[in-house]
C-alpha positions in Angstrom: -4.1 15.3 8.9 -0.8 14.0 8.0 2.1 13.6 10.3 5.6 11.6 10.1 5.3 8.5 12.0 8.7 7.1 14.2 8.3 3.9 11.7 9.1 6.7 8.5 5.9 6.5 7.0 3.7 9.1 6.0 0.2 9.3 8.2 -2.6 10.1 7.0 -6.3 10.0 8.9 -9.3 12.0 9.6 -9.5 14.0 13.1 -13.0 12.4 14.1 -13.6 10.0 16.8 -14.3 6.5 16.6 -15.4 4.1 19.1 -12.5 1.2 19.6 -9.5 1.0 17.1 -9.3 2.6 13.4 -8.2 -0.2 10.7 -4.8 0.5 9.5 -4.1 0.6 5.8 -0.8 0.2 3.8 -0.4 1.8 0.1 2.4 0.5 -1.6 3.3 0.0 -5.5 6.2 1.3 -7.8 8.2 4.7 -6.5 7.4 6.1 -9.6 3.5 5.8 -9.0 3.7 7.7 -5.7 2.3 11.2 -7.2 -0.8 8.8 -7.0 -0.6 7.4 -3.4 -2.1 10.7 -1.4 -5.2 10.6 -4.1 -5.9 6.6 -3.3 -5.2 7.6 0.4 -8.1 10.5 0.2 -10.4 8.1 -1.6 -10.2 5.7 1.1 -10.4 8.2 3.8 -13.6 9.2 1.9 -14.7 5.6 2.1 -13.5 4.7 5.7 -12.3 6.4 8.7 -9.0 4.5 9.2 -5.2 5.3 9.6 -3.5 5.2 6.0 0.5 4.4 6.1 2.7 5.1 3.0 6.3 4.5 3.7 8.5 7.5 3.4 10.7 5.9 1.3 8.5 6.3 -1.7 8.8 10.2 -1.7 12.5 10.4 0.1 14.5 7.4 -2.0 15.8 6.4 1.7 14.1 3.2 3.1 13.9 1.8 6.1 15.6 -2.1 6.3 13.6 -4.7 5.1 13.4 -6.3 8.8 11.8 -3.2 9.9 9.8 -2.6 6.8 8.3 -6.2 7.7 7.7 -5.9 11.1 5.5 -2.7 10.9 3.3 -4.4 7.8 2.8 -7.0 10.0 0.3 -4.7 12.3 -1.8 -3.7 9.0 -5.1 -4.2 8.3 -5.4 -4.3 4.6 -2.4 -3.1 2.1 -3.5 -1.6 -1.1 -0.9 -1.9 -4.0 -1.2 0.3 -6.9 -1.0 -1.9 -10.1 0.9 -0.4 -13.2 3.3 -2.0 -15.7 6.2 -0.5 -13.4 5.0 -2.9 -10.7 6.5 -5.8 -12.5 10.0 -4.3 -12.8 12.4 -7.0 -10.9 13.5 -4.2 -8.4 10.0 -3.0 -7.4 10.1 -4.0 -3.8 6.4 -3.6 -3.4 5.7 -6.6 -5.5 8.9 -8.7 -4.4 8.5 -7.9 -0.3 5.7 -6.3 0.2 3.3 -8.1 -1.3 4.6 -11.6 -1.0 4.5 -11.0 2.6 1.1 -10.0 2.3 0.0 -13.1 0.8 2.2 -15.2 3.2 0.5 -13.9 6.5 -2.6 -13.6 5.4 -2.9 -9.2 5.2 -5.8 -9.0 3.3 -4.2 -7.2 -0.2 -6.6 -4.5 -2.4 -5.0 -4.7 -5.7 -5.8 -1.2 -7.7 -5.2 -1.5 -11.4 -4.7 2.2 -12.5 -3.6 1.1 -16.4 -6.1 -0.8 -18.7 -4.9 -4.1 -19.8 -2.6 -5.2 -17.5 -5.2 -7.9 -15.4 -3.5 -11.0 -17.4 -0.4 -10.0 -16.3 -1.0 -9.2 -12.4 -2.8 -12.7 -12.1 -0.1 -14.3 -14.1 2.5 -12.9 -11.9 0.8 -12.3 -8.4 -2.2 -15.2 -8.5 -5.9 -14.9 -9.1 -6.9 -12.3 -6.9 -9.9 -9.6 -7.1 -8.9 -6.3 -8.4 -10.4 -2.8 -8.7 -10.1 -1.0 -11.9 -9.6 2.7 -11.1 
């Protein structure tokens, strides 16, 4: 099911009952990687019945403010970030906000590499972390 949430982001979650509180997940990277965001959100939901937030932004070009932006992270679970060469760029907010806030309050972060190559590069940039190699 996918509906718009009142915090423009794009919901995503199986209809099946669960006992207590699905985990909320957050995929972010580069606007021009979002063709791939619904794919990564239907492998997790494969994987895990949780909630699965991508802001709107990434498929309308019209984001929330930062303050806002921050605020709903701050009730995620985990936030996957896809991992291309475009997450690098100097204007690719998922690596400047997003993920620095991440790392600064301690929301566990799933890096997915989807280009070959580029691990130097992430753990020069970001810091050692574990990533998954799509």
């Amino acid at each position: 099911m996918i509906r718009g949430a009142d915090m423009k982001f794009i919901v995503t979650e199986k209809e099946t009952p669960v006992i207590g509180k699905k985990e909320q997940i957050y995929i972010s990277g580069h606007p021009s990687d979002s063709a791939m965001f619904n794919t990564i959100s239907n492998e997790i939901l494969n994987l895990q019945n949780a909630i699965v937030y991508i802001d709107a932004g990434h498929v309308t070009g019209k984001y929330s403010s930062d303050e806002d932006r921050l605020a709903s992270l701050s009730q995620m679970n985990l936030m996957v970030f896809l991992i291309t060469e475009r997450f690098f760029e100097a204007g690719c907010k998922a690596r400047t906000l997003e993920f620095d806030y991440a790392v600064k309050n301690r929301i566990p972060v799933l890096p997915i590499l989807l280009q070959e190559g580029i691990e130097e590069i992430f753990n020069r940039v970001c810091g050692p972390f574990h990533l998954l190699n799509r």
